[in-house]
C-alpha positions as CSV (number, residue, x, y, z in Angstrom):
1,X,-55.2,-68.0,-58.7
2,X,-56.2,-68.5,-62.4
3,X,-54.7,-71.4,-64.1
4,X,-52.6,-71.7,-67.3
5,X,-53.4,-73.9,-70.2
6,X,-49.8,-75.4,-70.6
7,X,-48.4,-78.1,-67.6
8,X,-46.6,-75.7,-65.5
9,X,-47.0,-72.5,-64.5
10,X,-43.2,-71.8,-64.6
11,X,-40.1,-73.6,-64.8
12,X,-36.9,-72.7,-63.4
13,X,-34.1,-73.6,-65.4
14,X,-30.9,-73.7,-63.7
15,X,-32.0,-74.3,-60.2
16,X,-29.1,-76.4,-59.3
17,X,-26.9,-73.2,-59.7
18,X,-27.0,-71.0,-56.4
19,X,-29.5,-68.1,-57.6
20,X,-31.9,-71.0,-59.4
21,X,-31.6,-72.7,-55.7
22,X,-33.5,-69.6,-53.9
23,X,-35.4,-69.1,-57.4
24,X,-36.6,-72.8,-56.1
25,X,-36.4,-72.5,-52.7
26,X,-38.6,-69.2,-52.5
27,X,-41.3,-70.9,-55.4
28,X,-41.5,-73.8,-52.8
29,X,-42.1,-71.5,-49.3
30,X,-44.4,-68.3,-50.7
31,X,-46.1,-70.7,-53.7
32,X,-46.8,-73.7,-53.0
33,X,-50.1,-73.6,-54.6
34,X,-49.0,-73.3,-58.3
35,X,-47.7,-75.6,-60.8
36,X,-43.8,-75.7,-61.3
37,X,-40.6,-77.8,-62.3
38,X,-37.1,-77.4,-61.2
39,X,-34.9,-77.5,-64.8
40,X,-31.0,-78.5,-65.2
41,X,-28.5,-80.8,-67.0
42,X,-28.8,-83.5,-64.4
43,X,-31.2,-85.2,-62.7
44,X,-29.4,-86.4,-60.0
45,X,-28.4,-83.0,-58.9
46,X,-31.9,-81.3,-59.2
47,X,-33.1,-84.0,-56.6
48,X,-30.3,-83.3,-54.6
49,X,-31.6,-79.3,-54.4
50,X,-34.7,-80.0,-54.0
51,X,-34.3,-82.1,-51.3
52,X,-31.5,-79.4,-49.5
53,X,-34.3,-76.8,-49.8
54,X,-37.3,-79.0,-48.4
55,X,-39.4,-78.6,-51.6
56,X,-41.8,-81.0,-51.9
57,X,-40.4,-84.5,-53.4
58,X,-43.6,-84.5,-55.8
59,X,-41.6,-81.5,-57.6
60,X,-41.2,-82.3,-60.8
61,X,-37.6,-82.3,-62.5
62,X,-37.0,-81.7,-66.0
63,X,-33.9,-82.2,-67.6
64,X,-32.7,-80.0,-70.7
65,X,-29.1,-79.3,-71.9
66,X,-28.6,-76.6,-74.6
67,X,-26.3,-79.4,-76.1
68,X,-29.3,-81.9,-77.1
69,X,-31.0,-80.8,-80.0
70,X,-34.8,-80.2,-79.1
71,X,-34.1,-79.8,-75.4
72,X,-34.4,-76.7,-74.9
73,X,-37.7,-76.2,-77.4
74,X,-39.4,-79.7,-75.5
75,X,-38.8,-77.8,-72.1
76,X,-40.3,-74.8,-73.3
77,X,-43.3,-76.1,-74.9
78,X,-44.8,-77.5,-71.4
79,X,-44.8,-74.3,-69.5
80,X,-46.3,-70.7,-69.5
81,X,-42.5,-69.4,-68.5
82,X,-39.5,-70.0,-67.8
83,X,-37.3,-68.1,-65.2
84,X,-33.9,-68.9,-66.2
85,X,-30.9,-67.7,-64.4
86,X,-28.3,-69.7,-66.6
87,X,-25.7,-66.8,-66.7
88,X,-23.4,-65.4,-68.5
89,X,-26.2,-65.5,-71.2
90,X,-24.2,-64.0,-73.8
91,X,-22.4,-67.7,-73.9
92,X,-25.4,-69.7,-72.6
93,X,-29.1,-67.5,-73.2
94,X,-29.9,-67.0,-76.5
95,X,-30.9,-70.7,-77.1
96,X,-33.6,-70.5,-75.0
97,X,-34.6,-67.3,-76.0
98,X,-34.9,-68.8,-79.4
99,X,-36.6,-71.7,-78.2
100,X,-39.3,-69.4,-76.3
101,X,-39.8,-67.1,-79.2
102,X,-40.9,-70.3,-81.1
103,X,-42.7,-72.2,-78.6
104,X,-44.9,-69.1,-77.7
105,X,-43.5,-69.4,-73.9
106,X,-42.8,-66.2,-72.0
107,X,-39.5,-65.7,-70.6
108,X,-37.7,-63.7,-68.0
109,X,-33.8,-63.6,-67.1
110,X,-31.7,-61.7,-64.9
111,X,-29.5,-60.3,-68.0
112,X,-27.4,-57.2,-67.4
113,X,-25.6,-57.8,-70.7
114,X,-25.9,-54.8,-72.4
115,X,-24.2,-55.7,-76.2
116,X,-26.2,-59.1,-75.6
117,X,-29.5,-57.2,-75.3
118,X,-28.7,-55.0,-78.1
119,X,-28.5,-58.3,-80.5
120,X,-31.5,-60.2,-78.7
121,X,-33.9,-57.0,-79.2
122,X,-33.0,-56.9,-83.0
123,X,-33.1,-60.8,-83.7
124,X,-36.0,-61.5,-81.5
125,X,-38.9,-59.0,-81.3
126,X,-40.1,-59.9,-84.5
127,X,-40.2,-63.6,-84.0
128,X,-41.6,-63.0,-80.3
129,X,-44.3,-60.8,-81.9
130,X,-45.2,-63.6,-84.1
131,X,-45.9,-66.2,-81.5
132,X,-47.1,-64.2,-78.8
133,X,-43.8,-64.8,-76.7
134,X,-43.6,-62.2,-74.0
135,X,-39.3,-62.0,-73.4
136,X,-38.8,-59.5,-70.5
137,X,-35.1,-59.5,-69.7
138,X,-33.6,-57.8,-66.5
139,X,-35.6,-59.3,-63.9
140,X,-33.2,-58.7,-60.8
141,X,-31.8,-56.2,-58.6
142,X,-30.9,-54.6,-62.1
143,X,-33.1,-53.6,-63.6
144,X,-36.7,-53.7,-61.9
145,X,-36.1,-51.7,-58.8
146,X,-35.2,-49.1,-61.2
147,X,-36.5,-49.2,-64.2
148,X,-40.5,-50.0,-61.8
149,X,-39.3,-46.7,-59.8
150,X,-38.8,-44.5,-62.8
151,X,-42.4,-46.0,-63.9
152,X,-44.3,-45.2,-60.9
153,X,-42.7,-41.9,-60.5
154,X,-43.8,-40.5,-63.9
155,X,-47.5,-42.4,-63.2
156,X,-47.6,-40.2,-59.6
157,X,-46.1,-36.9,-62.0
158,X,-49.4,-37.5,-64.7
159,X,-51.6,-37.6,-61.9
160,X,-50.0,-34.6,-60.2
161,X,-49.9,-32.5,-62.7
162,X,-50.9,-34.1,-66.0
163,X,-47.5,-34.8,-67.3
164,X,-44.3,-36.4,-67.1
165,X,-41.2,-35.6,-65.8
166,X,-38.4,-34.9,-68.2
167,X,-36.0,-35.0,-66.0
168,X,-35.2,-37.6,-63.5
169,X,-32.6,-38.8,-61.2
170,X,-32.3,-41.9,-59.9
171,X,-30.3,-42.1,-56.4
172,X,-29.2,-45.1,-54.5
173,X,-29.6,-43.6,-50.9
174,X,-28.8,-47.1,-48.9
175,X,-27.6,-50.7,-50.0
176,X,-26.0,-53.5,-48.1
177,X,-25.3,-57.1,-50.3
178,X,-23.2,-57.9,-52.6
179,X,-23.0,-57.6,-56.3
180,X,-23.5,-61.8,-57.8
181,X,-21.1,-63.7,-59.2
182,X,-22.6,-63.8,-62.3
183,X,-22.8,-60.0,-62.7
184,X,-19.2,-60.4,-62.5
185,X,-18.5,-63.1,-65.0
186,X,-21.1,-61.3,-67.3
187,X,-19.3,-57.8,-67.4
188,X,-16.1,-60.2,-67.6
189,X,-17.4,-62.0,-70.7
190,X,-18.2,-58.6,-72.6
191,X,-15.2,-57.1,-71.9
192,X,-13.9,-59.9,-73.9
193,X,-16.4,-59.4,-77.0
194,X,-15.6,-55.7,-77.2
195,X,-11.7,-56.7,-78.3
196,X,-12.9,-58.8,-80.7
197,X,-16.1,-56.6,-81.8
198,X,-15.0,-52.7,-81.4
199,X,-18.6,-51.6,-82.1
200,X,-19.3,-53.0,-78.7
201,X,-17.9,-50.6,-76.7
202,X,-20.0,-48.0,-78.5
203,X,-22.9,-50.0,-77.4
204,X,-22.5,-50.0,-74.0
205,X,-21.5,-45.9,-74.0
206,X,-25.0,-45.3,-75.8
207,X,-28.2,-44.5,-73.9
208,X,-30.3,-45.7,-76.1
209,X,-28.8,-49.1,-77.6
210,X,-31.6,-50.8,-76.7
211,X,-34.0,-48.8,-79.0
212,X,-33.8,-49.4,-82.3
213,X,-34.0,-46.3,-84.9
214,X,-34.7,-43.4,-81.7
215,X,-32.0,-40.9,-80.0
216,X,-33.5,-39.5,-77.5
217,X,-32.1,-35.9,-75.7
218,X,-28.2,-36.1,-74.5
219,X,-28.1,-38.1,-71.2
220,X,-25.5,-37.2,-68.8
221,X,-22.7,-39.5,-67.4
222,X,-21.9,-39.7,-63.9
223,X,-18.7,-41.0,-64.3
224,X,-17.1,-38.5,-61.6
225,X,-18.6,-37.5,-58.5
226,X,-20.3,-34.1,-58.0
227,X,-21.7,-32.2,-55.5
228,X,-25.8,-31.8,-56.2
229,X,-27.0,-28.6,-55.1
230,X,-30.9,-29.8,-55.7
231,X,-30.1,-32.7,-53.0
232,X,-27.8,-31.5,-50.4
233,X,-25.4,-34.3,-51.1
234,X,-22.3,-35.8,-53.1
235,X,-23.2,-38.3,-55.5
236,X,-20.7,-40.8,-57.2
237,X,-20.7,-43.3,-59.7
238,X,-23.2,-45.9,-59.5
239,X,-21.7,-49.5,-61.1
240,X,-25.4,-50.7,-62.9
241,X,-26.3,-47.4,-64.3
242,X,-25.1,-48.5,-67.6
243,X,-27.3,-51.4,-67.9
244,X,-30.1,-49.9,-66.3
245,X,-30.4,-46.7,-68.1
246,X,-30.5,-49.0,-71.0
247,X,-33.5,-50.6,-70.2
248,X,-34.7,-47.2,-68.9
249,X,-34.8,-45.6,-71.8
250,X,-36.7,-48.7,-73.6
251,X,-39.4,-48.8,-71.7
252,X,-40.2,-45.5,-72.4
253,X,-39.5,-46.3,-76.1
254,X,-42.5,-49.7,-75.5
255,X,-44.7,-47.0,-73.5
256,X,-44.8,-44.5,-76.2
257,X,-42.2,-42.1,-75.3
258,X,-45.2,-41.8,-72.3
259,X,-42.0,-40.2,-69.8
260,X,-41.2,-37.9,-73.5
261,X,-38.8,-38.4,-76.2
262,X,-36.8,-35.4,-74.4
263,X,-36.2,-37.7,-71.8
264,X,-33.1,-37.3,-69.3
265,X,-31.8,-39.9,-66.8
266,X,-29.3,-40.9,-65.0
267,X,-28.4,-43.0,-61.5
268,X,-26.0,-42.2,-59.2
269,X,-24.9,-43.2,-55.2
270,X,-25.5,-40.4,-53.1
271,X,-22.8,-40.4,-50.8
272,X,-24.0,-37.4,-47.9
273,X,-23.0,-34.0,-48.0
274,X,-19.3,-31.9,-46.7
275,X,-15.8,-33.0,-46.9
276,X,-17.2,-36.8,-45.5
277,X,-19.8,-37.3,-48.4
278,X,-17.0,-35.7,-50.9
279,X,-14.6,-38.7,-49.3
280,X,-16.5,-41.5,-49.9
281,X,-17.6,-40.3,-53.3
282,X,-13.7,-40.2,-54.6
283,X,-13.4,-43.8,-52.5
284,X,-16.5,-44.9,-54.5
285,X,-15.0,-43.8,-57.9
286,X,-11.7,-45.4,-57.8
287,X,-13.2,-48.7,-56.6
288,X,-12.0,-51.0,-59.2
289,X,-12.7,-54.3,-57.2
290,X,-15.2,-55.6,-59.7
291,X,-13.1,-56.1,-62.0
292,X,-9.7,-57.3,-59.9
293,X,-11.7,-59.6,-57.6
294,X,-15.3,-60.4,-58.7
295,X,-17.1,-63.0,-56.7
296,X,-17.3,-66.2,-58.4
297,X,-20.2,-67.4,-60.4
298,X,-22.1,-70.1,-58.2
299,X,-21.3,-68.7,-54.8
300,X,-22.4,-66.3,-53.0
301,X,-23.1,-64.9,-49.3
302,X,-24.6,-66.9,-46.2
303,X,-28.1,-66.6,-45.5
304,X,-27.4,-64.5,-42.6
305,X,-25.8,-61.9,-45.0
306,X,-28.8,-62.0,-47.3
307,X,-30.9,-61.6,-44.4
308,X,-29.6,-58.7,-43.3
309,X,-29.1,-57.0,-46.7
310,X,-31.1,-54.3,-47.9
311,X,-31.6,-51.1,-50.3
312,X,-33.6,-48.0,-50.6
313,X,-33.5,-46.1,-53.9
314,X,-34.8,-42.7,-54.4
315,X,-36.3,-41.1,-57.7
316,X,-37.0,-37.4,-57.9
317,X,-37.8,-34.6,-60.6
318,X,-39.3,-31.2,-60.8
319,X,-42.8,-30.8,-62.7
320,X,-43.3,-27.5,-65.1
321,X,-44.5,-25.7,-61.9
322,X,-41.2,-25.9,-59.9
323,X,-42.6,-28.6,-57.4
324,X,-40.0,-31.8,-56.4
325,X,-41.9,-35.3,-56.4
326,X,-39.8,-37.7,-55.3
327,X,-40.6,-41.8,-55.4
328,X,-38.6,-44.3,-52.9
329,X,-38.4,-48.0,-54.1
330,X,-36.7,-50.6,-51.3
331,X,-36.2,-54.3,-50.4
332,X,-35.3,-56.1,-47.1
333,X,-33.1,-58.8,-48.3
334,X,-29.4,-58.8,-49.8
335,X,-30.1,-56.8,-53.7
336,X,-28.1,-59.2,-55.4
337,X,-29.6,-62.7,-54.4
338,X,-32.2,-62.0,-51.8
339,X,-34.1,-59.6,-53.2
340,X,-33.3,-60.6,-57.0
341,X,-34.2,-64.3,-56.6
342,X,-38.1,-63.1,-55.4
343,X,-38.3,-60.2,-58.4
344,X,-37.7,-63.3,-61.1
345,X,-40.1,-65.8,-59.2
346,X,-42.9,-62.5,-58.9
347,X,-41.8,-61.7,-63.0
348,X,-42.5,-65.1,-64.2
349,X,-45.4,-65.5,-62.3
350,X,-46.9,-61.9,-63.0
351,X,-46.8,-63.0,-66.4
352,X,-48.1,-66.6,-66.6
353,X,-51.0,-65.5,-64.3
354,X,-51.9,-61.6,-64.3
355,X,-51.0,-60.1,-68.0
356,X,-52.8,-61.6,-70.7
357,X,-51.4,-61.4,-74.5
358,X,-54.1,-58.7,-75.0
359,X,-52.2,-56.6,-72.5
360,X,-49.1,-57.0,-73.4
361,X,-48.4,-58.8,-76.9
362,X,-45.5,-61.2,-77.8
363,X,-41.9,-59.3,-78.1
364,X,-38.9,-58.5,-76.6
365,X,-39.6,-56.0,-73.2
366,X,-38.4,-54.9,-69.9
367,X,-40.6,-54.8,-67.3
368,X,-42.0,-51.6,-66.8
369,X,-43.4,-51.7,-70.1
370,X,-44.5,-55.5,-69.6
371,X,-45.9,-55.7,-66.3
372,X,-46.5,-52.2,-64.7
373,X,-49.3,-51.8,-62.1
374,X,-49.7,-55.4,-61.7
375,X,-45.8,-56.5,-60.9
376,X,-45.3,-53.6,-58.5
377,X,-48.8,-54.9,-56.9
378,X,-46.8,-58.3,-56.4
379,X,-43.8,-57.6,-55.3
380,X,-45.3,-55.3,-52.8
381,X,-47.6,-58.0,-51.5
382,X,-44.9,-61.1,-51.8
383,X,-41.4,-59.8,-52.5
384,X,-40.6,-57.6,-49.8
385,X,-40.4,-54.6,-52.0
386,X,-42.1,-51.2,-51.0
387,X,-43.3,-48.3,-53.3
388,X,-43.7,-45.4,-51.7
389,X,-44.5,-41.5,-52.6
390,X,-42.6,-39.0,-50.4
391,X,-43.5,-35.8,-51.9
């Protein structure tokens, strides 16, 4: 494994909380071979997880606080990235994306914050650009599973048949876990923005927010379920389709409108087909749990329970000569901590050790557009995830 210039490979900030822990705790078990500091406001507690995960005691701590001026800039400066999972980061990320945008260090979250985005993309790509900062936001269970599917479908659809798909779905098929904490108090936190800030809620009902100066072809909602001929199935509404259309829609916008700039997409739970599929799509719809009892920030399930979690995703289309391709995407732990907490470690490491600036320049990114080829190579070899063409 090559080795970067700065002292650490990667540090994760906010490994006392419970995602940083299996950040830290998976870092420790699948890598012990690279260079890498655990990151929080107190010293006393980052010992405490490092020893209740078994890392080594050599581990170095580091300890910033967004409070002390210079913290967050002194952390950044020693390492190639830092994996932060310090949510909601509408109150808590974008002094550290500062701080990284200046210090040159690349950066990934696990952001599904959409009116956040939408002010870090404006305020940020330049000064990114300028220092060869590479910030990749949505580094969980939203958005790479998706926004990496939709990538290696349209790569299999150029190969196929020499161009893109202008039309694809994307369709949960299985999923067992649970939704964090943290998505919860983030949805929670701009809910509370968009009384104060009315244009917000026009962000989060546009497509294309997170590209700057483009409209792209009218994108459907599924907000109410339907019956899909095409798949022999209900479908309802899927809760991180808003956030991961988003970031969707800019990576084609990064790769050069390479899926087209007539681009349709939308996401979806497929719920099976007759009055039984029908059933569960209605239950699905008027599921409003989220929002009267969201897990808590800083807890989540048992390891058994992330263990046993899973999901398979589906992403399908018809080329210009009436053939279906279809692309599957899945992971074999629990999507909101299991599986998201080795998608972060692989993202920050893909970048500190496999892209090089002259692949991917400084500025503000998601991943398909950032990583590609080489972060679907690693989380297929490390992360549990499979790839897979069906047709």
């Amino acid at each position: 494994m090559p080795s970067t210039s700065r002292e650490f490979d990667v540090i994760v900030y906010g490994a006392t909380g419970f995602t940083g822990r299996l950040v830290a705790e998976y870092i420790s078990q699948k890598h012990p071979g690279i260079k890498w500091a655990m990151a929080g406001r107190s010293a006393e507690k980052l010992a405490e997880v490092r020893d209740l995960i078994a890392a080594p005691a050599d581990v170095p701590l580091v300890v910033s606080n967004s409070a002390e001026e210079g913290s967050l800039e002194a952390m950044a400066a020693r390492c190639a990235c830092v994996i932060t999972t310090v949510g909601p980061y509408q109150l808590y990320g974008e002094a550290l994306v500062a701080a990284c945008a200046e210090q040159g260090t690349d950066y990934v979250d696990l952001c599904g914050e959409p009116a956040w985005m939408h002010d870090i993309v404006r305020k940020y790509n330049e000064p990114a650009k300028a220092s060869g900062a590479r910030i990749v936001l949505s580094c969980g269970f939203d958005s790479i599973p998706f926004d990496l599917g939709v990538y290696f479908l349209q790569q299999h659809a150029i190969k196929s048949s020499g161009a893109p798909l202008n039309r694809v779905k994307g369709r949960v098929r299985k999923m067992q876990g649970t939704f964090s904490g943290g998505t919860a108090a983030s949805f929670m936190e701009t809910m509370k923005r968009a009384k104060v800030q009315p244009e917000v809620m026009q962000w989060l009902a546009d497509p294309f927010t997170l590209c700057p100066d483009f409209k792209g072809a009218d994108q459907p909602h599924g907000a109410k379920p339907l019956y899909e001929e095409d798949l022999g199935s209900w479908s309802a509404p899927f809760i991180m389709a808003t956030i991961n259309t988003k970031n969707i829609h800019r990576s084609n916008l990064l790769l050069g409108h390479q899926y087209g700039k007539d681009f349709v997409y939308d996401e979806m739970l497929l719920t099976g087909p007759g009055e039984e599929g029908e059933k569960i799509a209605l239950a699905v719809a008027s599921d409003k749990s989220m929002a009267t009892n969201p897990p808590k920030p800083g807890e989540g399930p048992s390891k058994e329970e992330r263990e046993n979690g899973f999901f398979d995703v589906m992403f399908t289309g018809v080329d210009s000569s009436g053939t279906r391709l279809t692309v599957s995407v899945t992971g074999d732990k629990d999507p909101g901590y299991g599986s998201t907490s080795k998608m972060i470690t692989e993202a920050g490491l893909c970048l500190a050790h496999d892209i090089s600036r002259d692949q991917t320049a400084g500025g503000v990114y998601t991943s398909a557009p950032a990583m590609g080829d080489a972060l679907i190579a690693r989380l297929q070899k490390n992360a549990g995830l499979t790839f897979e063409i069906e047709g």
